[in-house]
N, C-alpha and C positions, 0 to 999 in steps of 0.2 A: 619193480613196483613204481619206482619214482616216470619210467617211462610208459606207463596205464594211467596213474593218477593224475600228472599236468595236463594230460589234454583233458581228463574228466574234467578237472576243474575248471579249465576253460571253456570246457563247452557248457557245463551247468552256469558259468557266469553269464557267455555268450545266451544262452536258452531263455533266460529269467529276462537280462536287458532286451529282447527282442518281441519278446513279449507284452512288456513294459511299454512298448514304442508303442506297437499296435494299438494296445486299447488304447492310450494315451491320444497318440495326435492319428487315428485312424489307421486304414488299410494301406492309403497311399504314401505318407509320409513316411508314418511307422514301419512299411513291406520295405521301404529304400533303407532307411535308418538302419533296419536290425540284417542287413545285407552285405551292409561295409565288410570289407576284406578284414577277418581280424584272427579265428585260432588259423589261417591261412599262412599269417606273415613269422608266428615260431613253427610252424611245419616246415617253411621252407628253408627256413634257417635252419633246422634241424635236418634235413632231407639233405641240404647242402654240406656242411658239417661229415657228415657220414657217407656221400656219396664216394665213390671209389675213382670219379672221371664228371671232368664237366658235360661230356655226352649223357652220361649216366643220369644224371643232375637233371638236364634237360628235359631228359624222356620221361623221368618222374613229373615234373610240372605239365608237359605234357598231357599226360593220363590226368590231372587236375584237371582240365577241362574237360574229358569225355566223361569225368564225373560229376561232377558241375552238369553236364548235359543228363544225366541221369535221375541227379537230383531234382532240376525242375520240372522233368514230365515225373516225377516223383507229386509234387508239390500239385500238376495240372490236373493226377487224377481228384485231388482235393477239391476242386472247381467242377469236372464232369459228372463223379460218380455222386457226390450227396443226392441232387434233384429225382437221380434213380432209383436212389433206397426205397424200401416200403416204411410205412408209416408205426414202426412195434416201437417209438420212443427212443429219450436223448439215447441212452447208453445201450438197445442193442442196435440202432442209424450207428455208434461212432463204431463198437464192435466191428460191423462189416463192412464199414470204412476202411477199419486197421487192414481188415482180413484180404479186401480190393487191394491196397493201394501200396500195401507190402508185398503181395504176389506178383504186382504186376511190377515193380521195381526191381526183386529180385531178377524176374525174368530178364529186365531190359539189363539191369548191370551185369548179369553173368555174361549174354552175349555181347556187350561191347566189349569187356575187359577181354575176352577169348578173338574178337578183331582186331584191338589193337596188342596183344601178344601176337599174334601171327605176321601180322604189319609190320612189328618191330623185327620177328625173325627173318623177314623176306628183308631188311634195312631201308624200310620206308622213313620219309621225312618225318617224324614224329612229331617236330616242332610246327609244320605247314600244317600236317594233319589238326595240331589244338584250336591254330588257330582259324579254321574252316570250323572248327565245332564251336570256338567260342560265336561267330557268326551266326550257327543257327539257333545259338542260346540266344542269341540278342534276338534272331526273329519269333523264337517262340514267346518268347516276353512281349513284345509289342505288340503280335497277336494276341495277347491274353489280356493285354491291357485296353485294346480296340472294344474290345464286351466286356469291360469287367463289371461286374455289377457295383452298388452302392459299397461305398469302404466307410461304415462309421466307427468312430472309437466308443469300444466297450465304457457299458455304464452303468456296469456293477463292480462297486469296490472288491479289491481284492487282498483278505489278510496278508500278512507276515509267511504264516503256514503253506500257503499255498504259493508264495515265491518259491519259497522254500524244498518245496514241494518239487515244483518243475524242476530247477536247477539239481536234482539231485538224482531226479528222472533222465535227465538229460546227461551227467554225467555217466551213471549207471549205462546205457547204451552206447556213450561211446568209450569206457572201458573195456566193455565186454565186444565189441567191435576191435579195438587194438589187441586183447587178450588174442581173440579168433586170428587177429591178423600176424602173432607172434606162433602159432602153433598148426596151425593151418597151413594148406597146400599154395600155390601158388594163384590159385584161381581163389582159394577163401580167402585167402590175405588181400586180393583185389579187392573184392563186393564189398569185405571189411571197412576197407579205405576208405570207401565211397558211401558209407550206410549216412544217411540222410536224418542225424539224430537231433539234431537243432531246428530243424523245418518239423519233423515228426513230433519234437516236443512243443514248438509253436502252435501247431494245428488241433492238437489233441487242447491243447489245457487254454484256449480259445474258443475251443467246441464246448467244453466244460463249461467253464467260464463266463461266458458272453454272448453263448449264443453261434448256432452255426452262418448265420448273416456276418457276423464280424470277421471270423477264417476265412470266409468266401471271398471277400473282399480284399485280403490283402493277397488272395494268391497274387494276381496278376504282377503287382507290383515290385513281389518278394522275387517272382520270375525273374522280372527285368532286373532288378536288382543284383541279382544273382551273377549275372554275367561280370560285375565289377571282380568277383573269385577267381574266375578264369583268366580274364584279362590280368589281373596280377600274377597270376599263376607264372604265363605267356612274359611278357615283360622282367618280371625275377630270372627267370630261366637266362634273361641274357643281361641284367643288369647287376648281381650277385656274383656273378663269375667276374666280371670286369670291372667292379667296384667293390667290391665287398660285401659280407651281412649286413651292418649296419646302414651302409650308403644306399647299397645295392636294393634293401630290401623300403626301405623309405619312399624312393625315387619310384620305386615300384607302384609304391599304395598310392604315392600321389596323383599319377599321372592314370592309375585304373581308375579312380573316384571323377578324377576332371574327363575322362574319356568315355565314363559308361553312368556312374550317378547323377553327378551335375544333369549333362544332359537329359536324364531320363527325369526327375526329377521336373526342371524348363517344362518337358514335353506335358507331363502330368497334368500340372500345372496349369498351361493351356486349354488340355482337352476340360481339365475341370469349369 
């Protein structure tokens, strides 16, 4: 139980604060903010802890970025499909939202998680491989941020209740995600890993919330932002074995934030 409920908890925390960013200081600031590496850095402490071999270890962080790559076109159908919907109002537009953008996620993370299992049984680079994906995570962000539409910050108060509300939403999905990933096959336990419940709970209680102009805007952002995941992913995988959780995992977040936020952030900035 105790290994379903900490990550719930942190991800309804992660959920609510990310949120929070958005409407607050907008699509761009808020998409980088609520982006930072964070239920990432006891996953890997934990993933490491437990692993059997520092190869092992690896391959796990690994797979963090082809999920991470998952996740954002997760996030891009958020930006395509709204404009396409027909016009039957807010709640059945988010309905067939859900119903798009979890089918088509599903699809994408069953077949990568089934490439990079067969990858791994053929004893490909696993490690070369994250990081070529964390790369196209960086270029799918940048392209998304070249058109991203207006990012303004939500400007309808938002109760207590409805913090409340998300974060518990948010944890709820990814319990029931690590649940799946403890009893499930080897390919459920993948998609599990990888379910998108922090971005899914952003997008929805944003649509709600503020308006589908406000979600729209920070995909692009949240994109780029994203890639800061991976890159720590990458970097822990070899900084936690030769230094430590503590050290290891520090040196990590620092050096993703200065190698992928920072700069995205400058870039923003500019184009704004």
């Amino acid at each position: 139980m105790i290994g379903i409920l900490l990550p719930a908890l942190l991800a309804g925390l992660v959920a609510t604060a990310a949120t929070v960013a958005v409407e607050r200081w907008g699509g761009r600031i808020g998409g980088l903010l609520s982006t930072l590496p964070t239920t990432i850095v006891p996953a890997a402490v934990g993933i490491s802890a437990q692993s059997v071999s520092v190869e092992a270890f690896q391959a796990a962080m690994a797979a963090c970025s082809a999920g991470m790559l998952v996740d954002v076109l997760f996030l891009y159908f958020w930006r395509i499909v709204p404009p396409r919907l027909p016009t039957i109002g807010l709640w059945g537009r988010l309905v067939l939202m859900l119903v798009v953008s979890l089918s088509g996620w599903l699809v994408i993370a069953a077949g990568i998680i089934l490439f990079l299992q067969h990858l791994g049984a053929r004893g490909a680079p696993l490690l070369l491989i994250g990081a070529g994906l964390v790369v196209l995570t960086v270029g799918l962000g940048i392209v998304a941020c070249m058109r991203n539409p207006p990012s303004p910050a939500g400007h309808r108060k938002v109760g207590l209740a409805t913090l409340l509300a998300r974060g518990v939403l948010a944890g709820a999905a990814i319990a029931g995600a690590v649940w799946l990933a403890s009893v499930g096959g080897a390919v459920a336990a993948g998609i599990a890993s990888v379910f998108p419940a922090i971005f899914l709970t952003t997008m929805v209680s944003l649509w709600i919330s503020q308006g589908e102009s406000v979600q729209a805007g920070a995909v692009g952002p949240m994109m780029l932002g994203a890639s800061s995941v991976s890159t720590f992913a990458l970097i822990a995988a070899l900084t936690i074995p030769a230094l430590g959780a503590a050290l290891g995992s520090l040196l990590a977040w620092g050096l993703s934030v200065c190698l992928v936020t920072v700069p995205a952030w400058r870039w923003l900035e500019r184009r704004a």
